[in-house]
KOLPASE-421142 format. One record per atom (N, C-alpha, C): x, y, z; atom name; residue number from 1. Coordinates in pm, whole numbers, plus 32768, in hexadecimal, padded with zeros to 4 digits. Layout:
# KOLPASE-421142
+------+------+------+----+-----+
|    u |    v |    w | at |   i |
+------+------+------+----+-----+
|    X |    Y |    Z | CA | NUM |
...
+------+------+------+----+-----+
//
This chain:
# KOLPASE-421142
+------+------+------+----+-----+
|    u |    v |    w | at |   i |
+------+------+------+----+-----+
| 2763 | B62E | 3F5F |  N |   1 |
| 2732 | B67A | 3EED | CA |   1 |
| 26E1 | B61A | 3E95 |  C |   1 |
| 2662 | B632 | 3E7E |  N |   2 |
| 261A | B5D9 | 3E3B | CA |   2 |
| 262F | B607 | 3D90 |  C |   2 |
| 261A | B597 | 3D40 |  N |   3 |
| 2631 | B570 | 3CBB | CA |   3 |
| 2600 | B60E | 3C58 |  C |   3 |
| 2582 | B651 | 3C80 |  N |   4 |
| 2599 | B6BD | 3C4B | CA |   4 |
| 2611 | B75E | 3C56 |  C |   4 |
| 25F9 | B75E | 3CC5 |  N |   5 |
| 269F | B7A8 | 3CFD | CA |   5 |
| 26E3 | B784 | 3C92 |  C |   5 |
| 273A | B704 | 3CB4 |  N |   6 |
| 27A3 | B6DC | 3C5B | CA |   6 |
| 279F | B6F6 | 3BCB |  C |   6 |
| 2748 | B6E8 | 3B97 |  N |   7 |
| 2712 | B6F5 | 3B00 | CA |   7 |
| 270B | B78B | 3AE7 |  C |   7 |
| 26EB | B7E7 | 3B3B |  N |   8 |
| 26D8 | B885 | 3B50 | CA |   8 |
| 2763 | B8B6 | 3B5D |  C |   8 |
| 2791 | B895 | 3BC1 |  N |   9 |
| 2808 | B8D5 | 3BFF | CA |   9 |
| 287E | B892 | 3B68 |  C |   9 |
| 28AD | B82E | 3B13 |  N |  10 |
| 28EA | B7E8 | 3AF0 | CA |  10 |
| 28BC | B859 | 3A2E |  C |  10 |
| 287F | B853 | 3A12 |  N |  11 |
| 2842 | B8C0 | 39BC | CA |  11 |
| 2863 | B960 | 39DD |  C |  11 |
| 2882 | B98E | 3A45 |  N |  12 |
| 28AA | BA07 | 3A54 | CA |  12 |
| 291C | BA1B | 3A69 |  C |  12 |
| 2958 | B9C6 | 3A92 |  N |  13 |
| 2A28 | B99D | 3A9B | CA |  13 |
| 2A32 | B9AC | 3A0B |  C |  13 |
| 29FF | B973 | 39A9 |  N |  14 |
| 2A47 | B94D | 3951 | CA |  14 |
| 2A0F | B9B1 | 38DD |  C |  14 |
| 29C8 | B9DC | 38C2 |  N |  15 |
| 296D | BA8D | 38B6 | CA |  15 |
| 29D3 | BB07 | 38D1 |  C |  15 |
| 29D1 | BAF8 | 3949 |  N |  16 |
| 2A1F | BB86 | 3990 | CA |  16 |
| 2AD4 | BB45 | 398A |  C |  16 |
| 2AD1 | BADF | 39AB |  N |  17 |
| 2B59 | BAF5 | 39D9 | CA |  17 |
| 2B83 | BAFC | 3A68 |  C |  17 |
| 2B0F | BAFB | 3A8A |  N |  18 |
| 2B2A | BB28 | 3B50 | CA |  18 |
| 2B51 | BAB0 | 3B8D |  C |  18 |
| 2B8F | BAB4 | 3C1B |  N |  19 |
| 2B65 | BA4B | 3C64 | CA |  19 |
| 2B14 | BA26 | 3CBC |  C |  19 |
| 2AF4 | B97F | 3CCB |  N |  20 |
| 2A89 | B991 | 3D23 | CA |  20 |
| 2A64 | B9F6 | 3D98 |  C |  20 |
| 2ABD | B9F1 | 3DE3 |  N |  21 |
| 2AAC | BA4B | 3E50 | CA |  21 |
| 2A6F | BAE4 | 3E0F |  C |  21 |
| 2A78 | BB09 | 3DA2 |  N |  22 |
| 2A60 | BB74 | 3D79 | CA |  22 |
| 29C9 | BB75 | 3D74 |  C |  22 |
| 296F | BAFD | 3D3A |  N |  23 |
| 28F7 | BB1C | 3D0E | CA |  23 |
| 2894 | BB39 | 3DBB |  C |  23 |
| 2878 | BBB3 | 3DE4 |  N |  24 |
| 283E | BBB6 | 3E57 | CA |  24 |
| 2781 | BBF2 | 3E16 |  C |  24 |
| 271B | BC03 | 3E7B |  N |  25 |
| 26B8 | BBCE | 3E46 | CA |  25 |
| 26B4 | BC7D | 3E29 |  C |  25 |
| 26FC | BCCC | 3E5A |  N |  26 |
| 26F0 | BD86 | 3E52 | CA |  26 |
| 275E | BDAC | 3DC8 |  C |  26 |
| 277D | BD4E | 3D8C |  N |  27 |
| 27F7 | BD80 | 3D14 | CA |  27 |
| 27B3 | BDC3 | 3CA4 |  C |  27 |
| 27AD | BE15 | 3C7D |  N |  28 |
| 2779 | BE60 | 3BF9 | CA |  28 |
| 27B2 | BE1B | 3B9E |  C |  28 |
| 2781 | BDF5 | 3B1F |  N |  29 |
| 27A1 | BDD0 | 3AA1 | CA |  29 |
| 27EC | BE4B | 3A6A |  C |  29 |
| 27B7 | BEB5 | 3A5B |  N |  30 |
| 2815 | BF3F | 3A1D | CA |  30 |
| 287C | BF60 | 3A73 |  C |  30 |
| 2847 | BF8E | 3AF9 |  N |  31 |
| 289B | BFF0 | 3B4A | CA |  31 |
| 28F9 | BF9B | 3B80 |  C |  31 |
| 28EA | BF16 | 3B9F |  N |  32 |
| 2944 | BEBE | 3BDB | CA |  32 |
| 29B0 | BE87 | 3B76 |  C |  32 |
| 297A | BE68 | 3B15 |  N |  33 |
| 29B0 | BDF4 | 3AA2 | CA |  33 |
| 29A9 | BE5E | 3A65 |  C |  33 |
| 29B2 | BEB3 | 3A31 |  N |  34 |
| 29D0 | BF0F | 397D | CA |  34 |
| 298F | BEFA | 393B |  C |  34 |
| 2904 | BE5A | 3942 |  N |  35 |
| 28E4 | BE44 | 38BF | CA |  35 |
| 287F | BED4 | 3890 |  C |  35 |
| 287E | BEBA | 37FC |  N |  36 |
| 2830 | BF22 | 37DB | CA |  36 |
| 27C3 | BEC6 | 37A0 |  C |  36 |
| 275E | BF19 | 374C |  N |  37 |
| 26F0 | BECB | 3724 | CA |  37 |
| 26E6 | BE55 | 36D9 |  C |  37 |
| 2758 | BE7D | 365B |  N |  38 |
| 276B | BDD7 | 3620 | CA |  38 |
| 277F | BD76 | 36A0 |  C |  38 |
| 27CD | BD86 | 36F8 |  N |  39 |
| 27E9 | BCF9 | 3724 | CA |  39 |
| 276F | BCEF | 3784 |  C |  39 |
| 2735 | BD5B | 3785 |  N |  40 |
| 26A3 | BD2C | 3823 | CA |  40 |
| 2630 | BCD1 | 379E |  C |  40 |
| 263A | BCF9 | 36FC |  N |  41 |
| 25F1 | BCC0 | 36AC | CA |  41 |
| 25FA | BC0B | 36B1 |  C |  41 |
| 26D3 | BC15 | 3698 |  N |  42 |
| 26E0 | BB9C | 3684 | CA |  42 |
| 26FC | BB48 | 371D |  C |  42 |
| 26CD | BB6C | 3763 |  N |  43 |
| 26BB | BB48 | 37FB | CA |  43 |
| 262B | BB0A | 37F8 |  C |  43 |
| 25BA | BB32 | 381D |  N |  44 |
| 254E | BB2A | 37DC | CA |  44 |
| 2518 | BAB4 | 376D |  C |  44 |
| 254B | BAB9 | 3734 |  N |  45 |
| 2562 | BA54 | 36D0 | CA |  45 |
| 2598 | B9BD | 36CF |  C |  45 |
| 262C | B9EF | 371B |  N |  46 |
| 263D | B940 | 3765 | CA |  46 |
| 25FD | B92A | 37F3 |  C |  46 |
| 25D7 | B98E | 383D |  N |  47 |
| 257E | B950 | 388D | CA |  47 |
| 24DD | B8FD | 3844 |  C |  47 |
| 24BB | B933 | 37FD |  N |  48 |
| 2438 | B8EF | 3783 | CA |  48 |
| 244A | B872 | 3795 |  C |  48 |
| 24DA | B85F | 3745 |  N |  49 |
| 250B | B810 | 3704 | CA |  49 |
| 2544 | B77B | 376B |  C |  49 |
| 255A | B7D3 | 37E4 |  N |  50 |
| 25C5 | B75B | 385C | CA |  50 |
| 2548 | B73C | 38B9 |  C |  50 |
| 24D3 | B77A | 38DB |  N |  51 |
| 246B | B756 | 3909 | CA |  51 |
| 23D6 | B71F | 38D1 |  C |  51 |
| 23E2 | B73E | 3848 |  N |  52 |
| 2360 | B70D | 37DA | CA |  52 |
| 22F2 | B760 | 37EB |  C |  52 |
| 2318 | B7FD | 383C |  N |  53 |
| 2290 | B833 | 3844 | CA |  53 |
| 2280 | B8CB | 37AB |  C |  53 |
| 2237 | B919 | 37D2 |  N |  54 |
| 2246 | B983 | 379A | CA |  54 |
| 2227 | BA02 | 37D8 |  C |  54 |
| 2261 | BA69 | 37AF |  N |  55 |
| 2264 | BACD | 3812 | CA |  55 |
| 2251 | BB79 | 37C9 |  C |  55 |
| 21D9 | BB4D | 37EE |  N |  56 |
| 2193 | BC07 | 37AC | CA |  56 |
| 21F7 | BC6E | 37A6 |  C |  56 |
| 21D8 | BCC9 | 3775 |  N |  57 |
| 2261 | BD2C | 3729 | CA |  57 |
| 223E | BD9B | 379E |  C |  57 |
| 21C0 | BDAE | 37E1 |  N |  58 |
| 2189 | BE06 | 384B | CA |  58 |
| 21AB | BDA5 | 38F0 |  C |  58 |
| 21BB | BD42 | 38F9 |  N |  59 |
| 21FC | BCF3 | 3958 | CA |  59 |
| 22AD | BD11 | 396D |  C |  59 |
| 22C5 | BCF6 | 38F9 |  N |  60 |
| 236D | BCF3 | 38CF | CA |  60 |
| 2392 | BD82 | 3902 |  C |  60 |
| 235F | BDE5 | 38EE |  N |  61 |
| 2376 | BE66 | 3913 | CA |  61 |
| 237E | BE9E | 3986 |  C |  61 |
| 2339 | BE4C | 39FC |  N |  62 |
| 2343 | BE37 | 3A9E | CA |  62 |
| 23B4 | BE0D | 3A9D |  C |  62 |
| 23EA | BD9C | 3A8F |  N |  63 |
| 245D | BD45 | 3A9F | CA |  63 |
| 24CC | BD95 | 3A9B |  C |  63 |
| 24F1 | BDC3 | 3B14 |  N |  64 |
| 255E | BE35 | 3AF4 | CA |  64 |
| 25D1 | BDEC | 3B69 |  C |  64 |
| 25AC | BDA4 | 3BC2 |  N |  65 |
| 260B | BD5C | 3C25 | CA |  65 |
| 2632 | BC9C | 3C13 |  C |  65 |
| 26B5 | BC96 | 3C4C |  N |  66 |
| 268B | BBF1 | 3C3B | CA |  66 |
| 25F6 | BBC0 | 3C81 |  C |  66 |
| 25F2 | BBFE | 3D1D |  N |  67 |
| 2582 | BBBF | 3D4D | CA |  67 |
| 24E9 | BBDE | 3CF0 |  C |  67 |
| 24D8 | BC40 | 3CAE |  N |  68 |
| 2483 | BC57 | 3C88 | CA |  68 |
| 2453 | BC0B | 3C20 |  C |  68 |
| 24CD | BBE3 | 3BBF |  N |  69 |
| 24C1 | BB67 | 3B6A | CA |  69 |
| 249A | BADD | 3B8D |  C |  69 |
| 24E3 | BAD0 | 3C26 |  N |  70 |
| 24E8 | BA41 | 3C53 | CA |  70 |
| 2444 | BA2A | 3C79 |  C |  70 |
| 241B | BA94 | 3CBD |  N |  71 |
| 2368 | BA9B | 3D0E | CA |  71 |
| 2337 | BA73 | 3C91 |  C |  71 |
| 2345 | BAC0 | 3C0F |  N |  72 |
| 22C5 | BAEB | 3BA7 | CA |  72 |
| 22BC | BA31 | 3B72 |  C |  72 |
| 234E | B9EF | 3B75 |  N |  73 |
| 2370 | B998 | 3AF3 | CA |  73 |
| 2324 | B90B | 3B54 |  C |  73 |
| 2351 | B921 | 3BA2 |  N |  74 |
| 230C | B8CA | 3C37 | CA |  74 |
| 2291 | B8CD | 3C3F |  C |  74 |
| 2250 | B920 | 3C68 |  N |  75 |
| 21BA | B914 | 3C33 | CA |  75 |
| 2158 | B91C | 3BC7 |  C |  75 |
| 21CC | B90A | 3B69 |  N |  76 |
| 2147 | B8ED | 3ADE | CA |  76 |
| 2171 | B846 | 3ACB |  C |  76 |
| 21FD | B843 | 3AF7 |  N |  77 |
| 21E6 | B77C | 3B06 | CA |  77 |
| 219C | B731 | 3B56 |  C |  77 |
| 2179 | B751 | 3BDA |  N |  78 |
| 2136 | B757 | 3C41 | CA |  78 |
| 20BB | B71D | 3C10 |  C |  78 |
| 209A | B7C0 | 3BE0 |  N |  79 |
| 1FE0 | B7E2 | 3BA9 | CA |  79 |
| 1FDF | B78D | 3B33 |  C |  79 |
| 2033 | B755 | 3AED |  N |  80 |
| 2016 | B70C | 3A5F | CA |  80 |
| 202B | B655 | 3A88 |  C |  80 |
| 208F | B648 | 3AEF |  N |  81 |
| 2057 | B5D1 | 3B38 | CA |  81 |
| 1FBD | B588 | 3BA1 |  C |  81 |
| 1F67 | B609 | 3BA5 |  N |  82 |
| 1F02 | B5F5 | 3C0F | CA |  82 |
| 1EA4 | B5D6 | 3BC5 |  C |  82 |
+------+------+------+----+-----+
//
């Protein structure tokens, strides 16, 4: 598992409450986890915050799966390293 994983996956344990084995890349943030919108806000927010990027309020609104978070957060570090 490379250093972002860990940093991803280690932020959503401790967020949700889940365990690792729980975070799979098909888990819904609502339907899986309960969260409701505050916490997809304050989700959002420490991802900002645990990766140094920022993340459009029309981006954030896709982000409805872990994997979907992990792709989006992954390639704007990617694209902001090139």
């Amino acid at each position: 598992m490379d250093e972002f994983k860990i940093r991803f996956n280690k932020l959503l344990v401790h967020k949700f409450g889940v365990h690792q084995n729980q975070i799979r890349p098909e888990a819904y943030f609502t339907k899986d986890l309960g969260a409701d919108m505050l916490d997809i806000v304050e989700l959002m927010l420490e991802f900002e915050n645990e990766f140094n990027i920022a993340i459009p309020e029309n981006e954030a609104e896709k982000l409805n799966t872990f994997g979907d978070a992990e792709t989006y957060i992954r390639n704007v570090i990617e694209n902001a390293d090139s």
